[in-house]
Steps between C-alpha positions, in 0.01 A plus 500: 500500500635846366322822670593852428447770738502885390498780757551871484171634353313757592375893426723719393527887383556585154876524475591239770616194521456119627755193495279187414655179630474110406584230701530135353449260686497088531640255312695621251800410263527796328322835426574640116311827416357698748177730415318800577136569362196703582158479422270824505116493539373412189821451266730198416776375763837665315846439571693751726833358526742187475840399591621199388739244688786669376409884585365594176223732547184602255258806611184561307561847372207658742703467790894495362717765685264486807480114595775265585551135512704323735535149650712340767583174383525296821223651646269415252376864536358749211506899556344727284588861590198727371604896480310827381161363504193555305138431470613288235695228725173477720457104432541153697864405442553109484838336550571187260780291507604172269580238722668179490378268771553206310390643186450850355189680566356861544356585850346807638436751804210567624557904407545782628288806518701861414212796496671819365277791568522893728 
């Protein structure tokens, strides 16, 4: 059994910022890519951001120069650093994660609420 936890949500100021985080956890061989995606009231879940198992990072272009990325290898862990805010970011983020726990497979968080609003 593979769970992933996110934390770090909440309502935030235009301009701010929030630092999502992604715990894997349970039995597990291996963790590839790491995800970020939101979903906002009525429109299709899109990707945020990836980083692969070697580092290599992708952004969708909404959010490049104001999101990062990161992961910490042997902590299983996923960050995704949010900065300068806008309506537009107002979504539930969901971590994903392809796991190998005796074979490959994609597995998701439960999400994350981030409410962007004065």
């Amino acid at each position: 059994q593979v769970q992933l936890v996110e934390s770090g949500g909440g309502l935030v100021q235009p301009g701010g910022s929030l630092r999502l985080s992604c715990v894997v956890s349970g039995r597990i061989a291996s963790i590839n890519t790491m995800s970020w995606y939101r979903q906002a009231p009525g429109k299709e879940r899109e990707l945020v951001a990836a980083i692969t198992q070697i580092g290599t990072t992708n952004y969708a272009d909404s959010v490049k120069g104001r999101f990062t990325i990161s992961r910490i290898y042997g902590a299983n862990a996923g960050y995704l650093q949010m900065n300068s805010l806008n309506a537009e970011d107002t979504a539930v983020y969901y971590c994903n994660a392809v796991v190998d726990n005796g074979g490959w497979r994609d597995y998701w968080g439960q999400g994350t609420q981030v409410t962007v609003s004065s």
